[in-house]
VOBA-1610 file (N, C-alpha, C; in pm, whole numbers, padded with zeros to 5 digits, always signed):
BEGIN
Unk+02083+01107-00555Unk+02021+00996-00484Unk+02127+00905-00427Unk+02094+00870-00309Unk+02229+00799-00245Unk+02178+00610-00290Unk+02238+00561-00325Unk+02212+00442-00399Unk+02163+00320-00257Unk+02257+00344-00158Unk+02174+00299-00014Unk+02049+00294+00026Unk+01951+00374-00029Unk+01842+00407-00006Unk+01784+00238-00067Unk+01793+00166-00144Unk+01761+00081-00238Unk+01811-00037-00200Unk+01870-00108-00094Unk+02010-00177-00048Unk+01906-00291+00028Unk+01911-00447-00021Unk+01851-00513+00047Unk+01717-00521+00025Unk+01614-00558+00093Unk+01466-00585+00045Unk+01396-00527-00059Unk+01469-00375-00038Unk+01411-00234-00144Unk+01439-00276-00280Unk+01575-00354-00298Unk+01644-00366-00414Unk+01543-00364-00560Unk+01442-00420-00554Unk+01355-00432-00641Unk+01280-00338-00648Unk+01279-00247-00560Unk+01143-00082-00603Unk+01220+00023-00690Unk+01392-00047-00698Unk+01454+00045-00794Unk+01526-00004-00902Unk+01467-00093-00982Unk+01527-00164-01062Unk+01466-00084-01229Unk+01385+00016-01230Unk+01377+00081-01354Unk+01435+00210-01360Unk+01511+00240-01238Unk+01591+00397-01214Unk+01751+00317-01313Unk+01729+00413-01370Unk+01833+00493-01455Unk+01930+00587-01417Unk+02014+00526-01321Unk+02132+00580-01245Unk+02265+00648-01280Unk+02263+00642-01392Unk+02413+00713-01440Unk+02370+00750-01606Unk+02487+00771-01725Unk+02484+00837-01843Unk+02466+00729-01953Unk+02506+00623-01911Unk+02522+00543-01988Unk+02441+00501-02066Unk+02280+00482-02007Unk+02179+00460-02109Unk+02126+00560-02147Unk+02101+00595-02307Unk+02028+00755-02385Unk+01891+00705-02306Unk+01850+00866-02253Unk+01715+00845-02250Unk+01635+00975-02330Unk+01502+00958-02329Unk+01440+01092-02402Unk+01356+01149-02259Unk+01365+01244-02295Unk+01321+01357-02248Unk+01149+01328-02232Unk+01055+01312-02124Unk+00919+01290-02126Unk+00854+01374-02240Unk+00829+01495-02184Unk+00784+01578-02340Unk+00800+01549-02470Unk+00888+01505-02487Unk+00917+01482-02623Unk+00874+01312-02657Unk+00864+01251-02562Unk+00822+01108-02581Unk+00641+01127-02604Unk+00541+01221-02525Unk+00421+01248-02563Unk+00384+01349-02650Unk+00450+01384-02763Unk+00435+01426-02876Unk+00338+01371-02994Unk+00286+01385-03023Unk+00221+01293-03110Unk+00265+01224-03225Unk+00406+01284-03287Unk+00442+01201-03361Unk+00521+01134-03339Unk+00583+01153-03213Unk+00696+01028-03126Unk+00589+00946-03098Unk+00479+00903-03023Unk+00386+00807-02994Unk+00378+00744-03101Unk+00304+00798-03276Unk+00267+00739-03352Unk+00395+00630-03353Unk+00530+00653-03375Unk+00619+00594-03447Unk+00638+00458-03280Unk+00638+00486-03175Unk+00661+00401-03083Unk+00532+00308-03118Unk+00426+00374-03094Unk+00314+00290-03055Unk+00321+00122-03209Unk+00342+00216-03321Unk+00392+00087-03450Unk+00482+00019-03433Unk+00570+00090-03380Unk+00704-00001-03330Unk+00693-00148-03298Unk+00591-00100-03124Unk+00598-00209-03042Unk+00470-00303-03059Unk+00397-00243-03143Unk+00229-00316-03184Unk+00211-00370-03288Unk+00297-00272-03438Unk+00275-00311-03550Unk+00161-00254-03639Unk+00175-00202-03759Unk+00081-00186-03861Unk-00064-00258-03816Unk-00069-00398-03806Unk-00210-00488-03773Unk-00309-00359-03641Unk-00232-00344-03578Unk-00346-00239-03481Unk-00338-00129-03499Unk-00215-00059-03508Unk-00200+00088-03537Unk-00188+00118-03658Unk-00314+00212-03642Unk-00394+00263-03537Unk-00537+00249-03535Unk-00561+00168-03613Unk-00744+00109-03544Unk-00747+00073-03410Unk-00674+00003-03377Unk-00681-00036-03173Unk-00612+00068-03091Unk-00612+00258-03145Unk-00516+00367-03080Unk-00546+00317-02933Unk-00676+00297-02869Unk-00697+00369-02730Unk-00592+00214-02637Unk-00689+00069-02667Unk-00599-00016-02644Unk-00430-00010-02616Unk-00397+00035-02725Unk-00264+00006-02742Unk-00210+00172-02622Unk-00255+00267-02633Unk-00249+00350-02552Unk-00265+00288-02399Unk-00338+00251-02400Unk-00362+00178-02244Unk-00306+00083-02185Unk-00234+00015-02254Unk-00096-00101-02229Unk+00018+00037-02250Unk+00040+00154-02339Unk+00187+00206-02332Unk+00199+00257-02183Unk+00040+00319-02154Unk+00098+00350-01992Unk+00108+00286-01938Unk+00084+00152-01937Unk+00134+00076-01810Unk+00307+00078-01799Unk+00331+00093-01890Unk+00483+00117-01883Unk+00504+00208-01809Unk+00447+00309-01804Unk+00495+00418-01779Unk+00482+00439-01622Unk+00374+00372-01578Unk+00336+00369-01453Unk+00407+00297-01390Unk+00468+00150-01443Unk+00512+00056-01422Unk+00638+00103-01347Unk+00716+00187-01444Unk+00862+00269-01421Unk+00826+00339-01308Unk+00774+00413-01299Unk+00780+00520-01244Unk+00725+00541-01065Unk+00586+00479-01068Unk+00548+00469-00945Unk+00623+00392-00831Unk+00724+00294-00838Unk+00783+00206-00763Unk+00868+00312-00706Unk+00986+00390-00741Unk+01077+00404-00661Unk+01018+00556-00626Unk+00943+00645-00711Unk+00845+00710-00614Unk+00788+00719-00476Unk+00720+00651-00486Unk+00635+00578-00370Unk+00738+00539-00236Unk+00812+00485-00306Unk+00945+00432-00181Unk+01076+00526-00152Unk+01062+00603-00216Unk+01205+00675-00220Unk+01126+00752-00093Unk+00995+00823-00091Unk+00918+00863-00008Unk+00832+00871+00118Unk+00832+00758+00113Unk+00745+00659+00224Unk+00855+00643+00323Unk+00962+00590+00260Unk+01077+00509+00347Unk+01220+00560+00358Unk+01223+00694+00269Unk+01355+00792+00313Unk+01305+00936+00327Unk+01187+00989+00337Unk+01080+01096+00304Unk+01132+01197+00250Unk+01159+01179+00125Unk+01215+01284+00005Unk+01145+01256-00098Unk+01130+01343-00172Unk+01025+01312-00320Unk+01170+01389-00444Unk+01125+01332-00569Unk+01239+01412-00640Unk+01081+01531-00754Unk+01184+01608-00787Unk+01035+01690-00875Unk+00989+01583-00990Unk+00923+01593-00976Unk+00778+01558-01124Unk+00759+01626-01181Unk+00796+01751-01245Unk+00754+01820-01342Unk+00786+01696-01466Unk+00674+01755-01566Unk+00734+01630-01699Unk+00873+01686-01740Unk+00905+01816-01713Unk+01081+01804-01817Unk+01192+01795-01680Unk+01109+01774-01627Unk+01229+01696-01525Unk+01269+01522-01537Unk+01182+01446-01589Unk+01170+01330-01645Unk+01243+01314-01746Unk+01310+01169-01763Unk+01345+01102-01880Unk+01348+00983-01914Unk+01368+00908-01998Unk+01308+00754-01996Unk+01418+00676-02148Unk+01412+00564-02040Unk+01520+00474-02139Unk+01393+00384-02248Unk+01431+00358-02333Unk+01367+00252-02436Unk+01410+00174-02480Unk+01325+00042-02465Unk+01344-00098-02504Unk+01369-00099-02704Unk+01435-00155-02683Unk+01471-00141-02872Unk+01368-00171-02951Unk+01246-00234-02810Unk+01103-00250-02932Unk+01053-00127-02926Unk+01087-00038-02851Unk+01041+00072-02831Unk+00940+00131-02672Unk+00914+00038-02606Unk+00814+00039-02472Unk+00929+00137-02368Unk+00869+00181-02293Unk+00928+00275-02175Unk+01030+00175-02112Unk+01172+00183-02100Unk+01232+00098-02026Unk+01342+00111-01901Unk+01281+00249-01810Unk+01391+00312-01733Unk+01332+00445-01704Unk+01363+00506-01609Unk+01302+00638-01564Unk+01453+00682-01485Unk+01508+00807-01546Unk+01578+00897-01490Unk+01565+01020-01431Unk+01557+01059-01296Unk+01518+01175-01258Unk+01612+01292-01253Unk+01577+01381-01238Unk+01668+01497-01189Unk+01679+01530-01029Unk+01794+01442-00968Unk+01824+01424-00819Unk+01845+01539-00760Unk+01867+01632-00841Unk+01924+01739-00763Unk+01804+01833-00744Unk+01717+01797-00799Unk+01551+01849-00683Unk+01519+01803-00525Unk+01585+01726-00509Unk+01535+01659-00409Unk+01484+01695-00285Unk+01321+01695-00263Unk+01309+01791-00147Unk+01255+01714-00049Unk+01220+01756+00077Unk+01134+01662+00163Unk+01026+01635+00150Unk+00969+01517+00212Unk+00785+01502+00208Unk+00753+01452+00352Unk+00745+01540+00443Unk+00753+01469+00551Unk+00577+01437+00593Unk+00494+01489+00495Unk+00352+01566+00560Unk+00280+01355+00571Unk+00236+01355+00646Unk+00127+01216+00670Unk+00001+01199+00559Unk-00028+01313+00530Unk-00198+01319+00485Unk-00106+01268+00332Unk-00188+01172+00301Unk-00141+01115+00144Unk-00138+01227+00015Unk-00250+01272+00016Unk-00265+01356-00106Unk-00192+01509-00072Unk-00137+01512+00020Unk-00022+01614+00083Unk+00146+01564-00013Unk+00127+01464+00048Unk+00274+01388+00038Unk+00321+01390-00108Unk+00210+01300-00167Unk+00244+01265-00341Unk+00165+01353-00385Unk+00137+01478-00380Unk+00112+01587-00448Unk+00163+01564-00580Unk+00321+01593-00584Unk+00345+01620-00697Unk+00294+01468-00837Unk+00297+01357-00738Unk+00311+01202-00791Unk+00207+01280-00880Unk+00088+01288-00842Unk-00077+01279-00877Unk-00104+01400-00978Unk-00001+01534-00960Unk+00013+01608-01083Unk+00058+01536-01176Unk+00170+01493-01181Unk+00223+01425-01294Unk+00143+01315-01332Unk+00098+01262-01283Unk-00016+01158-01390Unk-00095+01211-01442Unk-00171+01339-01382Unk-00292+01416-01426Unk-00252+01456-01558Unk-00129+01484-01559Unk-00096+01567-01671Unk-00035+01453-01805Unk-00019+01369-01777Unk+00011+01258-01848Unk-00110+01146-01871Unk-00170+01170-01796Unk-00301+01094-01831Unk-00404+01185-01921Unk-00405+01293-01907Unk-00486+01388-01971Unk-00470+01425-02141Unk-00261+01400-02141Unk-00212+01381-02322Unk-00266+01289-02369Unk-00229+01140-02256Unk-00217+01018-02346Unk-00366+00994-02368Unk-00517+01061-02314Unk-00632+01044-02319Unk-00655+01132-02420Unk-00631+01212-02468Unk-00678+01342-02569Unk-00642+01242-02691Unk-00508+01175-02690Unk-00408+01134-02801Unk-00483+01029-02878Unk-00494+00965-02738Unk-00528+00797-02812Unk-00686+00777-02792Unk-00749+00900-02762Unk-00916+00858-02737Unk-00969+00762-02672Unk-00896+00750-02527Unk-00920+00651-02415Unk-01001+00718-02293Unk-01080+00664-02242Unk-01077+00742-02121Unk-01016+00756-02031Unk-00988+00871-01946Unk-00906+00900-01848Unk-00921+00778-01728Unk-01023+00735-01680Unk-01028+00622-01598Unk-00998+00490-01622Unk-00971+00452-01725Unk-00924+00370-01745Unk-00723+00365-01746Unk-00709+00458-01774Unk-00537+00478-01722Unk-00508+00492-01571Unk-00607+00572-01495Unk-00596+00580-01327Unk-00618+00479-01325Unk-00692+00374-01332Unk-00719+00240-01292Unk-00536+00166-01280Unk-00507+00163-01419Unk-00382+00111-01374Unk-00271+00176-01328Unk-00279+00281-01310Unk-00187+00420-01211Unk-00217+00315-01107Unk-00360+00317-01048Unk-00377+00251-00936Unk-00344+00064-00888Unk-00332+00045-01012Unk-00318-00086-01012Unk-00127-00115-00952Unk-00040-00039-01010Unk+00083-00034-00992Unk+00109+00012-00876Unk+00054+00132-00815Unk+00039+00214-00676Unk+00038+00058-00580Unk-00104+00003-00589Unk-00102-00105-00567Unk-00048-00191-00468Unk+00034-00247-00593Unk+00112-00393-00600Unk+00270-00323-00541Unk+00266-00202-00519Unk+00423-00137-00506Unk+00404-00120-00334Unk+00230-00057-00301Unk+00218-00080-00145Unk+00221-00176-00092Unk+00139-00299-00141Unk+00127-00434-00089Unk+00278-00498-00135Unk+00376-00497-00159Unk+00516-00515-00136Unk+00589-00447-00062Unk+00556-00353-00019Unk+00630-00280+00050Unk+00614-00274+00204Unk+00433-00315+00230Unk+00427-00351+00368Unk+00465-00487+00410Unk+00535-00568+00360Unk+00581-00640+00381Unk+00740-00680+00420Unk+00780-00547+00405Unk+00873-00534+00425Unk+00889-00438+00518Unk+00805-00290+00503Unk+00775-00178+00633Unk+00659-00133+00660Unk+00564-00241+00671Unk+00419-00205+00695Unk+00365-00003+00768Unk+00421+00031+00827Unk+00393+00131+00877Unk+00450+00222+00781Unk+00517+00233+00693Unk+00515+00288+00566Unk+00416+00359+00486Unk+00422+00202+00463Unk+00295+00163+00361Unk+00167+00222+00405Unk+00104+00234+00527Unk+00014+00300+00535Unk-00039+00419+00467Unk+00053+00531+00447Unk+00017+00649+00430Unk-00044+00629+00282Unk+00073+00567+00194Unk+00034+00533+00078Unk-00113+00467+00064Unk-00165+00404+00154Unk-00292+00330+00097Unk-00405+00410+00106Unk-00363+00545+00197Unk-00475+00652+00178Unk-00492+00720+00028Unk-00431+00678-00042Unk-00438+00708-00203Unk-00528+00625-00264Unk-00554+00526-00188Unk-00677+00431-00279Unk-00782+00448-00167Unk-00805+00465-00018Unk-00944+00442+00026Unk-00973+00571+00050Unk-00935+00697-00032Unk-01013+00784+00024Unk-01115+00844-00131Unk-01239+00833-00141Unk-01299+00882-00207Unk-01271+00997-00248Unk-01236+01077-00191Unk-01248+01239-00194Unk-01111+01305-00142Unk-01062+01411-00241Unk-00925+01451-00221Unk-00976+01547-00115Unk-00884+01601-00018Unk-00901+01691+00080Unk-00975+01862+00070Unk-00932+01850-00084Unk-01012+01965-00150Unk-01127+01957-00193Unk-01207+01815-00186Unk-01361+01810-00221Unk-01357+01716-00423Unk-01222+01745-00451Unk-01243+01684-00536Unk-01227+01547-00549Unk-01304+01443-00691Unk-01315+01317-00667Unk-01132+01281-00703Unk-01121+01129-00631Unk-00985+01091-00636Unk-01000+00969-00760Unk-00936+01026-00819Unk-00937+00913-00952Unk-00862+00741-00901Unk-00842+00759-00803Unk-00737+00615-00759Unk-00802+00552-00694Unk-00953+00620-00616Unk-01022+00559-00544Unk-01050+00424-00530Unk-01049+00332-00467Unk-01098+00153-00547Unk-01005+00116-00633Unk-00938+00168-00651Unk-00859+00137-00814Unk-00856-00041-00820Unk-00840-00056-00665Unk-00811-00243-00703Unk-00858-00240-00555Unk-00957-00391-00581Unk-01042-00407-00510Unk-00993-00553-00484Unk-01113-00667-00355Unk-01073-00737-00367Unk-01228-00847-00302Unk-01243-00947-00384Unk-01397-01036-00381Unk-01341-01145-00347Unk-01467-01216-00298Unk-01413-01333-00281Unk-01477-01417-00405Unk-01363-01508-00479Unk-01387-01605-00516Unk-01479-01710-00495Unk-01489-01791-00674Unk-01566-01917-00641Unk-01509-01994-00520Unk-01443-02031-00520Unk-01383-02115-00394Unk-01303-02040-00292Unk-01353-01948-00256Unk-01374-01901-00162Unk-01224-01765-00147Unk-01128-01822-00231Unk-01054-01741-00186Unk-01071-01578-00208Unk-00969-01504-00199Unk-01002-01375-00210Unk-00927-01363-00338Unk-00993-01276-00424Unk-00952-01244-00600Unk-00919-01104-00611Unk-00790-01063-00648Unk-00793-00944-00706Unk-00838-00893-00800Unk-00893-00709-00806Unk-00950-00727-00959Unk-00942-00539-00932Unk-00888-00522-01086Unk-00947-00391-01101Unk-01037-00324-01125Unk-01084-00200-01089Unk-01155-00137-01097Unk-01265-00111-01258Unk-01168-00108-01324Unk-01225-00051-01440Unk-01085-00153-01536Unk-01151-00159-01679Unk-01051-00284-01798Unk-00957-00159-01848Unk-00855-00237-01884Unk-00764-00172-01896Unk-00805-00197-02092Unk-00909-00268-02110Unk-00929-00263-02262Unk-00813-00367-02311Unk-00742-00460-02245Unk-00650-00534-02377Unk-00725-00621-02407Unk-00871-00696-02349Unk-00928-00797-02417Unk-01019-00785-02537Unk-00933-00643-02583Unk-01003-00639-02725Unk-00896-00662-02879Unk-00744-00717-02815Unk-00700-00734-02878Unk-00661-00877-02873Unk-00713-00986-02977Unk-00700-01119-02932Unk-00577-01141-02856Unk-00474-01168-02909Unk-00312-01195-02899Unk-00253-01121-02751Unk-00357-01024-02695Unk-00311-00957-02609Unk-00397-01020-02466Unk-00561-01025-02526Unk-00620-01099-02433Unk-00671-01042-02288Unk-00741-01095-02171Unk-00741-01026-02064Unk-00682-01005-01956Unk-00629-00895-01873Unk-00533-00935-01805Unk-00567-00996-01688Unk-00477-01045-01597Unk-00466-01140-01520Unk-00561-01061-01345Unk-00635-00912-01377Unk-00751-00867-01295Unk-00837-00835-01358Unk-00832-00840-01466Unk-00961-00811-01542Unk-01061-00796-01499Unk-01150-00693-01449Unk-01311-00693-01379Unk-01439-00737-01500Unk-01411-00759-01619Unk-01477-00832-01681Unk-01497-00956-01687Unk-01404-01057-01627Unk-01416-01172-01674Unk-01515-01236-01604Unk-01614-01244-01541Unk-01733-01294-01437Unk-01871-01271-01566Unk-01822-01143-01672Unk-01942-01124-01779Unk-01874-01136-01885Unk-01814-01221-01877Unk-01738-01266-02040Unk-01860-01321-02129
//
């Protein structure tokens, strides 16, 4: 990866890439293991929830994961049109000493083109790799799968709406990942709506996701700041 790619406005869509040796990372596979989760998920939560609150606490670890990962994705793509592979053992990931996802290292030397327009062409591989990571961390922690696309989509997001602000015609292709109902193959798109947008009591316009990401079932954790519940609190 040529570090230019990132230089100036971008600077921030690559601030969880893991660029050189220096930080250990683990290997994805081996981070969705079930007994690597158990020991992270206590780590960073504690005995008090884990594991009575598994799906919760599952549903905040991916945001990490999404968090990392979708930003320089999305942009490495959009705005230099190269994708790197997504297979999961092509992945690796740095950790916060509390234990949360803190860094995403790829294997650069995949690096292929994405030149195609049609979204679900382009991030093909993006949308495997969540499928397949949303599908462990849902078996694992007994969450539903829509509730992790929700915040797949929530990060997708907030990474487009920053980014057209900087190369709006970019950004386009990417937003066909949230308004198209239906993947080109007939199947449903889990990102669909993911984040929507109402207007407020006073009029302004409110963001909100699709579906709860479930932390307002842990007091201390509370609801997050789109919560689509809070209107039926």
């Amino acid at each position: 990866m040529n570090r230019e790619w990132f230089d100036g406005p971008l600077a921030g869509f690559a601030r969880t890439l893991v660029l050189d040796n220096a930080r250990p990372v683990i290997p994805l596979p081996e981070l969705l293991r079930e007994k690597i989760l158990d020991r992270l998920l206590l780590q960073v939560y504690g005995p008090e929830l884990m594991p009575d609150k598994l799906p919760v606490l599952v549903s905040q670890w991916f945001k990490f994961y999404a968090m990392q990962l979708i930003p320089p994705v999305i942009v490495t793509s959009l705005v230099q049109g190269v994708s790197w592979p997504l297979q999961l053992d092509q992945l690796a990931f740095a950790l916060h000493e509390r234990g949360f996802l803190d860094g995403v290292k790829f294997e650069s030397a995949g690096l292929v083109a994405s030149p195609s327009d049609e979204p679900f062409e382009r991030f093909a591989l993006l949308l495997e790799n969540l499928q397949q990571v949303i599908e462990q961390l849902s078996a694992y922690g007994s969450v539903a799968p829509g509730v992790l696309w929700s915040s797949a989509g929530d990060y997708l997001e907030t990474c487009l709406r920053q980014l057209a602000q900087i190369n709006g015609a970019s950004a386009q292709i990417g937003y066909g990942l949230l308004r198209e109902r239906l993947r080109p193959d007939g199947r449903r798109n889990p990102l669909f709506k993911a984040i929507i947008y109402i207007e407020g009591p006073d009029g302004q316009s409110v963001r909100q996701r699709r579906s709860c990401c479930l932390s307002h079932q842990v007091e201390w954790v509370g609801r997050c700041e789109h919560c689509p519940l809070t209107d039926r609190a």
